[in-house]
N, C-alpha and C positions, 0 to 999 in steps of 0.2 A: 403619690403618683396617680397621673388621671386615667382611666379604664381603655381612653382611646390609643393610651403608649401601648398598652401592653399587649404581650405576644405578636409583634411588629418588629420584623429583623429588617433595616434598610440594606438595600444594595449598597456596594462601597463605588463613590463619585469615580467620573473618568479622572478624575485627578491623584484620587488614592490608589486607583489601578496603576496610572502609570508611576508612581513613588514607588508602589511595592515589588513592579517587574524592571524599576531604575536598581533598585538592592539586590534582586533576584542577578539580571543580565550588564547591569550596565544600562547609564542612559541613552547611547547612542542606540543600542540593539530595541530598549525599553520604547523608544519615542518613534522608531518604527512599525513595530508593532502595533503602536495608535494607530499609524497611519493606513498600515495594509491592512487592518482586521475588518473596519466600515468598507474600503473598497469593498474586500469581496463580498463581504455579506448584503452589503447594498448595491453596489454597483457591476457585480458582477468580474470582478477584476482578477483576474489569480495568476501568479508567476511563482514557479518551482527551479529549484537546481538541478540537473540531473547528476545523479552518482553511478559511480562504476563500481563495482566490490572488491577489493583487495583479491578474496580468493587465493586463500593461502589454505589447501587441504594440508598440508605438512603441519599445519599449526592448530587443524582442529584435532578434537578430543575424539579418539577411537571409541571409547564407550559409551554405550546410549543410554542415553538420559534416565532415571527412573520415575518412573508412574505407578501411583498407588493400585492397590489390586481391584480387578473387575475392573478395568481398560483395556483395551485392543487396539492397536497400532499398526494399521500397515497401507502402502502403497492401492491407491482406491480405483474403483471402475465403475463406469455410469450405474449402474446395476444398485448401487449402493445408497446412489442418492435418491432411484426412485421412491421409495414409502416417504422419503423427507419432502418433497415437493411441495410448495407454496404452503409449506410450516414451518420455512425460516425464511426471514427478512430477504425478497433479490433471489430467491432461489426457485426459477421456474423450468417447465421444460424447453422452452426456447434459451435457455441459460447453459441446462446440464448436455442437448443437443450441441449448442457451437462448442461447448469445452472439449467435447472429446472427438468434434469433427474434424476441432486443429491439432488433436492428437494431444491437448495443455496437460501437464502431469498435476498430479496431485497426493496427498495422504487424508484419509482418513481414522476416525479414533470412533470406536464405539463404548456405551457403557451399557452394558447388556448387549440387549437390541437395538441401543438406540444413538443414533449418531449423534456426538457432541462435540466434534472440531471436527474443520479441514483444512484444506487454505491450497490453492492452483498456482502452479508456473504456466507462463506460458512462452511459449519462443515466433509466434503471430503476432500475433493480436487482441486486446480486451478492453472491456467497456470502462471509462473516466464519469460521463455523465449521460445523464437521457440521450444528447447529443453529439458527446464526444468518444472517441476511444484512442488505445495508445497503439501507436504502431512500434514494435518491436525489431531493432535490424539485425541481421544477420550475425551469431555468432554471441547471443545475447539471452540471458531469459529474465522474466521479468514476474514477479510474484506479485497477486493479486488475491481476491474475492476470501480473505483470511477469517474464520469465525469460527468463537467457543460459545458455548453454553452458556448463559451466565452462571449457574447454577455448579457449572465445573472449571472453573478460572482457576489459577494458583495451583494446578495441577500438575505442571512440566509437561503439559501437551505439544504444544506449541513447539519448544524443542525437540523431542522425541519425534514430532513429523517434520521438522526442518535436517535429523541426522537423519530419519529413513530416506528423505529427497534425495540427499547428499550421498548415503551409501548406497541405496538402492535402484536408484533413479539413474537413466540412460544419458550421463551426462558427460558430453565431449569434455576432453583435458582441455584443451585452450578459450573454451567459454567462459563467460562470466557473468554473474547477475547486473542486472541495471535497476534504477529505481527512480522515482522522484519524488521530493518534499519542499512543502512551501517555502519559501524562503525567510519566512517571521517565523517559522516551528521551533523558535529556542527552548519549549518545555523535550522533544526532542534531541535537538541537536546536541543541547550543553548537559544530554541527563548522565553519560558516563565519559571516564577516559578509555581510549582505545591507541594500542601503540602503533607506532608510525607503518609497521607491515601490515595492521590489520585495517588502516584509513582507506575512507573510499575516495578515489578520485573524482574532481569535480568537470564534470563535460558539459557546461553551458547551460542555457536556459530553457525551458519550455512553459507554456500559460495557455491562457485565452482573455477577452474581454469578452461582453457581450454589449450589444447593438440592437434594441429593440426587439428583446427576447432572443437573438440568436447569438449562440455563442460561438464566436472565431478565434481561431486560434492559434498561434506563433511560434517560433521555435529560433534559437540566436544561430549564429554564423555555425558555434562548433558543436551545438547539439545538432545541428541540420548534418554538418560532416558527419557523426559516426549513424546518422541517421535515424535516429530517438524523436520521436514527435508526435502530439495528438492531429488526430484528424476527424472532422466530421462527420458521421456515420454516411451522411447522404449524399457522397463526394461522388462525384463521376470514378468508378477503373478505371485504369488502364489495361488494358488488351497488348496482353506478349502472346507474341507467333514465336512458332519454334521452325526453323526450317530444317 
């Protein structure tokens, strides 16, 4: 063998991608997935589904999750994230400011001292892109800005502050989570089964293109109805009077 082969791992062809995600999904899902991936990474293209959460508490697990010793779990307060300040990825004070101006819940995990998971609801408003953010409607909350450690993954963090949300958190009985996902996310979509009480209903469309660096953005007939949408950071208000 000649010296130029070796320790040389080729990338596998658009062709072997799509064969391998035809056996994984299906070809029709597979040949999709060709087709949205370059949009968005090049063209700026992006469409998601919006879901609504089953939200069946009769069906979650009253006990809470266990975590290895030397973690700390509970319901957080601005307070918590100041020493962490632009020492994690996105997390500045014009960030930990608008979270708790909209009142957005959250949990925090420390390990000692030092913060290693959190992850926000919010029932406003929060940031999609430089550009965008998601408007949240009435009656709805929506979970964002989610991060572990890499160093403390595989922990049962993550659950342990999605039950303190759920048990401890000021959550009206007839709410329910919203969310969006790409619509080519099949390593998502098809990674478990979940039974027909615990599916999320599907409420239309939301996206953007982008236009010569700006990104605009859309929303279908029945995501507009329940009112789920991104919007432009830099949109004009609207100004409500109260009389």
């Amino acid at each position: 063998m000649s010296e130029e082969g070796v320790g040389i791992t080729r990338r596998p062809s658009w062709l072997q991608t799509l064969r391998q995600h035809a056996r994984d999904w299906g070809w029709k899902r597979a040949i999709y997935w060709q087709i949205m991936q370059p949009l968005g990474k090049r063209l700026g293209f992006h469409i998601h589904y919006v879901q609504v959460a089953a939200d069946r508490p009769d069906l979650d697990d009253p006990v809470a999750p266990e975590i290895p010793p030397g973690y700390t779990a509970r319901l957080g307060c601005k307070e918590d994230f100041l020493p962490a300040l632009n020492k994690i990825p996105n997390l500045d004070q014009t960030f930990v400011d608008e979270a708790f101006e909209h009142d957005d819940e959250c949990n925090v995990t420390f390990y000692g001292d030092e913060l290693v998971a959190f992850s926000f609801n919010t029932r406003v408003k929060a940031p999609v892109t430089d550009q965008l953010e998601i408007v949240v409607p009435a009656g709805f909350r929506y979970g964002y800005k989610s991060w572990t450690h890499p160093d403390h993954r595989r922990k049962n963090l993550s659950a342990m502050g999605g039950y303190l949300k759920r048990t401890q958190g000021a959550r009206p009985f007839d709410e329910r989570g919203i969310w969006y996902v790409e619509t080519h996310n099949y390593p998502s979509a098809l990674r478990s089964y979940r039974r027909p009480s615990e599916r999320a209903i599907m409420m239309g469309l939301v996206g953007w293109f982008t236009l010569f660096g700006r990104q605009i953005p859309f929303a279908s007939r029945r995501a507009s109805w329940i009112g789920f949408r991104f919007s432009r950071k830099d949109a004009p208000r609207k100004l409500q009077y109260l009389h």
